[in-house]
TIDRENKE-548756 format. One record per residue: x, y, z of N, C-alpha, C, CB in turn; residue in three letters. Coordinates in steps of 0.05 Angstrom, whole numbers, plus 5000, padded with zeros to 4 digits. Glycine has a CB too. Layout:
N
XYZXYZXYZXYZALA;...
END
This chain:
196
484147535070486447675057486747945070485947705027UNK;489047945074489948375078490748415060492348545097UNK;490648695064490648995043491749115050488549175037UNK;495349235046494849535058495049625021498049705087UNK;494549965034495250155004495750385018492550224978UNK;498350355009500850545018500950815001503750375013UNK;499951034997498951284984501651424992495651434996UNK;501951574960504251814958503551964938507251734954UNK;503752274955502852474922505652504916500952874923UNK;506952464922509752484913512252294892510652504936UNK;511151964904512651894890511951804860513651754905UNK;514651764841514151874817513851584801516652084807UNK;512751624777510351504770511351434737507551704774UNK;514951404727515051334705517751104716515251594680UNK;518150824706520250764716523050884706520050514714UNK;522651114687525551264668525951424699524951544628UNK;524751574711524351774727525351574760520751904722UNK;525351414762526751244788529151124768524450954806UNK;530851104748532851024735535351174753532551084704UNK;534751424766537251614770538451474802536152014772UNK;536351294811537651104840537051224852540551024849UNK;536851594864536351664888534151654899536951844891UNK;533051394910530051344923528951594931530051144948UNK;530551824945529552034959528252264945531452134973UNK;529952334927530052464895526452404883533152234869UNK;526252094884524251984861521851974881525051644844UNK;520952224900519052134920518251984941518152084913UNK;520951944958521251814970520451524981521351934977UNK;520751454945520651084940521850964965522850954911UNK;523051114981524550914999522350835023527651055014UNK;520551055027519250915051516950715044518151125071UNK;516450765012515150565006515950275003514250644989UNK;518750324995519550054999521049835027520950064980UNK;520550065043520649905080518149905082522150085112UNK;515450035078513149905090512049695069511050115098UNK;513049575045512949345027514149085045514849404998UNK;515649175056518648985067516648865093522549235081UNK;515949095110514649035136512148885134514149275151UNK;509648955108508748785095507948575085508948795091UNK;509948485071510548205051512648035080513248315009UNK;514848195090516347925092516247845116519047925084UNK;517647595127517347385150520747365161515747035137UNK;521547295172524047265179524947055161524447215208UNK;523646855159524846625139522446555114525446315160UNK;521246785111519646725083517646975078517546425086UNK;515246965062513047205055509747065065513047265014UNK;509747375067507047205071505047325037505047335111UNK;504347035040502546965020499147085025502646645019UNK;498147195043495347205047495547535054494046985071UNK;497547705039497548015046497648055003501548155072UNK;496548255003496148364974497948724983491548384963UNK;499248774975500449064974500249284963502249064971UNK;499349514961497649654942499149934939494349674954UNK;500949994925502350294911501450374903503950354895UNK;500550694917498750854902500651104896495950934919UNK;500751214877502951324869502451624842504651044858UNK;502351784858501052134848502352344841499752274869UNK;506252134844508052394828507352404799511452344828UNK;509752604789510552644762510852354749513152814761UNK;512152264721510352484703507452474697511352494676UNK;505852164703503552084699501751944714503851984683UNK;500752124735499052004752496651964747498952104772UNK;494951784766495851564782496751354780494651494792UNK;498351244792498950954774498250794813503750914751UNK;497750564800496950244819497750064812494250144822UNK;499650034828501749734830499549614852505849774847UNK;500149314846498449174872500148884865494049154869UNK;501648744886503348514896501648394907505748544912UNK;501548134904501348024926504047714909497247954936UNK;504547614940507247444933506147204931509947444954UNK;507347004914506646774900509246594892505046874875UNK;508546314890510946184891512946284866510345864890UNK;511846384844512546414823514446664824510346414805UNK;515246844839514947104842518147094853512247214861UNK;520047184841522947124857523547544866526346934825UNK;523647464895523547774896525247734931519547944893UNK;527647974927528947954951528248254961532247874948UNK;529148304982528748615000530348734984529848675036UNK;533548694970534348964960533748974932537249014964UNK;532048854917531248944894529349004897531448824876UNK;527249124915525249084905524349384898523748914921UNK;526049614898526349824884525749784851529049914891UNK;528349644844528849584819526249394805531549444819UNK;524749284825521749174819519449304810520749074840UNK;518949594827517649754832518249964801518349834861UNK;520950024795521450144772520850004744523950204774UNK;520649644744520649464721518449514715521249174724UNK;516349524737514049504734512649794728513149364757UNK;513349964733512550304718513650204691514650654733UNK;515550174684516350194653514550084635519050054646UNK;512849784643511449594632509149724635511649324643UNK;509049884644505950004647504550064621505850284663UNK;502150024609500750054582498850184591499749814566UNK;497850444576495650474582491950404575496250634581UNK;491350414588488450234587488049914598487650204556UNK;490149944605490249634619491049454649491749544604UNK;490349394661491349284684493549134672489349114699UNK;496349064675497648894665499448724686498949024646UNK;499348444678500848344705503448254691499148074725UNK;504848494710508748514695509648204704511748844717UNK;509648074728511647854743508847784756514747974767UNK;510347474757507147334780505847594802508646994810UNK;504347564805502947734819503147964829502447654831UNK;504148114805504648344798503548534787505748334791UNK;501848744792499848844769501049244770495348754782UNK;500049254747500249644744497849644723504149824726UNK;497149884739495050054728494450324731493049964734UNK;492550484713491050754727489450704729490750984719UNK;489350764762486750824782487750914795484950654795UNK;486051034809485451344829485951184855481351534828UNK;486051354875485451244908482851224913486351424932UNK;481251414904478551314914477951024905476251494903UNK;478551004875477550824860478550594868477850874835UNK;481550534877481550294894481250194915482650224896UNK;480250464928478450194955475450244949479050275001UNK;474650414936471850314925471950024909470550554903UNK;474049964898473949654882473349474911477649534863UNK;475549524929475449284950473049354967478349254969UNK;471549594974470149554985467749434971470149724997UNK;466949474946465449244935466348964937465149284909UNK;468148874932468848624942468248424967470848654942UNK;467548684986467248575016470248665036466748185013UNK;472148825031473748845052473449055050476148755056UNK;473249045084472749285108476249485100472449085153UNK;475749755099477949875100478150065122478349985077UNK;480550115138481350275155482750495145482750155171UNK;483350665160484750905158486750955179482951115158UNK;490250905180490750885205490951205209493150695213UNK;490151265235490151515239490351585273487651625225UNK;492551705277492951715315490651795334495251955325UNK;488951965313486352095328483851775325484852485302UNK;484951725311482251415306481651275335483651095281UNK;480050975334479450895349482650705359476850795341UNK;482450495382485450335380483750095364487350225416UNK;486750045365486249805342484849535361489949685323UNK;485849575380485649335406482649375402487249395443UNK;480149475409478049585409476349505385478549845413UNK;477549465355475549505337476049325328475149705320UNK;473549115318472848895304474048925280469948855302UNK;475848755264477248615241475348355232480548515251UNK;474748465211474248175193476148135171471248165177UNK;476447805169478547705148479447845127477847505136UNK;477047945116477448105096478348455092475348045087UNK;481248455104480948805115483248895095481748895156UNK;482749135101484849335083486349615106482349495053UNK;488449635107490149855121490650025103492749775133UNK;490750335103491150515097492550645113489650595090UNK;494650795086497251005101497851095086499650925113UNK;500151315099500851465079503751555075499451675080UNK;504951675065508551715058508551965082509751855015UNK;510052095088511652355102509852575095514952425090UNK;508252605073505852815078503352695079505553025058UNK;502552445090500152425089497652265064500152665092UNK;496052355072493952205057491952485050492351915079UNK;490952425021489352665005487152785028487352514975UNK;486652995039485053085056482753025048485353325060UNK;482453225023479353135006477852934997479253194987UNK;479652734992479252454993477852295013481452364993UNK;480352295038478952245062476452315062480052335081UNK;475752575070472852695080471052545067472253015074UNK;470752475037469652445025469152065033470652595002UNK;471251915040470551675040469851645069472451505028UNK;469751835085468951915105465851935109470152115107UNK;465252085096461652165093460551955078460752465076UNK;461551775063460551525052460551305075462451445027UNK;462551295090461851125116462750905105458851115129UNK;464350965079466150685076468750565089467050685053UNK;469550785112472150695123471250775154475050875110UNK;474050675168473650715191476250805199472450495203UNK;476851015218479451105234479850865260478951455248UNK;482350845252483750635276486650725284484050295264UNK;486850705314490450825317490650695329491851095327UNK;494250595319496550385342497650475352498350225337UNK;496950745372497650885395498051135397499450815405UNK;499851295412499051635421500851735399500051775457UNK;502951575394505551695384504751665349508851495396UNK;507251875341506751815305509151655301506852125281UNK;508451445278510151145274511051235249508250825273UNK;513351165242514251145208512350945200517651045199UNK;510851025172509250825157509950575158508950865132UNK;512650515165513950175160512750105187518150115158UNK;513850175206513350125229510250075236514550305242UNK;507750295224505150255232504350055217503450475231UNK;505349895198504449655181505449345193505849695150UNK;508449455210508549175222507549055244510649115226UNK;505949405262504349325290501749215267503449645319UNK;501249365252498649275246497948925236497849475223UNK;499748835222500248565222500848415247502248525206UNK;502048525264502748335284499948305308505848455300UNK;498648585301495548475313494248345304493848595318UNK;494148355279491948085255494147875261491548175207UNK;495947765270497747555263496047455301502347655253UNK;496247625319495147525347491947445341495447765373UNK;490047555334487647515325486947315306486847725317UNK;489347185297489646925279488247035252487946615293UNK;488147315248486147315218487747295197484347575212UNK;
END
């Protein structure tokens, strides 16, 4: 299975608060929802063996953790899937993981706290990062996870910290800086050549 978890301190975290439509306005839901797109979809279908992970640190109630993964049950096109992303903040309860639509879940948890889940599980997590190793270069097992981040980035303090634990690893898909959509579809299209 892949992982990415797509991290924003910005975008916002009640579905009343994405009601007003301007993706840009609400934390810029929009680039989260092109690197969902680059993600999940296929030219003529989804892929089923990617899990998608919203980590999400705006206003009014952070953190919140969406996590997709697509399933036959699951009716979901590219231009709603804003309006997916907002269904699923509204349904949010607290104290609970809740799964809004087939394989659909919201919760609070932290960033650390969700790839400390998966790295107990057994998947290896990356950090994509231009200074990292190339991707061509570093061993992938089946079980991996991609990390990224929105237009500012990923928590500094965070990092360091899962850093000195030696639970992640830096990997870069080249010299240049990629829009997050874009570094999720090289990153699939190298696991898609590596058959993992």
């Amino acid at each position: 299975m892949r992982h990415f978890i797509y991290f924003s301190s910005s975008a916002q975290t009640s579905g009343k608060a994405l009601s007003g439509g301007d993706l840009m306005k609400a934390g810029r839901i929009d680039i989260a929802i092109h690197s969902f797109i680059q993600g999940i979809y296929l030219s003529h279908g989804f892929r089923e063996d990617v899990t998608f992970h919203f980590i999400f640190y705006g206003i009014p109630d952070p953190p919140k953790h969406i996590e997709i993964t697509v399933c036959d049950d699951l009716e979901i096109s590219k231009k709603d899937i804003g309006t997916l992303i907002k269904k699923i903040l509204y349904k949010f309860r607290e104290g609970e993981k809740k799964e809004i639509f087939p394989g659909c879940f919201v919760e609070k948890k932290s960033f650390l706290k969700v790839i400390e889940d998966l790295t107990k599980k057994g998947v290896k997590c990356f950090i994509l990062d231009k200074k990292g190793v190339s991707i061509r270069d570093v061993k992938i097992p089946e079980e991996n996870c991609f990390i990224l981040g929105d237009h500012d980035g990923l928590p500094k303090k965070e990092i360091n910290r899962l850093k000195k634990s030696g639970s992640i690893e830096e990997v870069s898909i080249g010299p240049k800086m990629y829009f997050a959509s874009q570094t999720v579809a090289v990153v699939n299209n190298e696991l898609d050549f590596r058959g993992l």
